[in-house]
C-alpha angles and dihedrals in degrees: 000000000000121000112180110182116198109051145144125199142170126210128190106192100191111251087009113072134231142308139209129194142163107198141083141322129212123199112201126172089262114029142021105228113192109191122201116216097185101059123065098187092069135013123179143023107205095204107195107228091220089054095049113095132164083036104178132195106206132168114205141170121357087003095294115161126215146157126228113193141145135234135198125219125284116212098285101322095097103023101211134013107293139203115215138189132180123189116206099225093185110030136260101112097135090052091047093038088053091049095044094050097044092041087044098048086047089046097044085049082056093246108156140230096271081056111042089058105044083054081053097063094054125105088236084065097030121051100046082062092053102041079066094069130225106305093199143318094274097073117089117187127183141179115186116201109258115264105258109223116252123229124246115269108238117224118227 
């Protein structure tokens, strides 16, 4: 639903090491998937929302925004416990910081996707993320309408 080009991000997977990556990131309503485009011997951390925690919004030098968060492990996917940061290289933290911390509190009630997104398209989400203006041409944000359900066909 949320694609933000031009980041950075580290990433210390206890027992495991660090990793460093430039790429893209990719907020779902259910994970945070930061994919690395300089490293071909690995590409991507799939980081759960409902296993993220301490997540912090920060502005540092020179006005660059980034998030420092942690995540615990998840079955198998991410092996340990991992600490994670991501640096905004072109902009457009407070739009991303408005949609991550609306998409993580919903996920984390255990509302799920249908409603997320129905509570997306609403002016209450809305118009706060647009109030904060276009940060550049590399974020792409989409919201798709909910699938309706269909009714069950009746047999004759």
């Amino acid at each position: 639903m949320l694609r933000r080009n031009f980041i950075e991000f580290h990433i210390h997977v206890e027992d495991q090491g660090h990793f460093r990556g430039n790429g893209h990131l990719i907020l779902t309503t259910k994970r945070l998937v930061l994919v690395n485009r300089d490293d071909p011997s690995w590409g991507s951390f799939s980081l759960p929302l409902v296993q993220t925690f301490d997540e912090q919004f920060e502005e540092g030098m020179a006005g660059r925004f980034h998030i420092n968060a942690w995540c615990r492990n998840d079955m198998g996917l991410l092996p340990n416990n991992a600490h994670f940061k991501v640096w905004f290289n072109q902009g457009g933290g407070l739009r991303f910081q408005h949609t991550y911390r609306h998409v993580m509190r919903r996920a984390k009630e255990g509302l799920d996707f249908n409603g997320i997104i129905v509570e997306m398209q609403q002016p209450d989400f809305m118009d706060p993320f647009n109030g904060f203006g276009p940060c550049d041409e590399e974020e792409v944000f989409f919201i798709q309408p909910a699938p309706m359900m269909q009714q069950p066909m009746m047999m004759q």
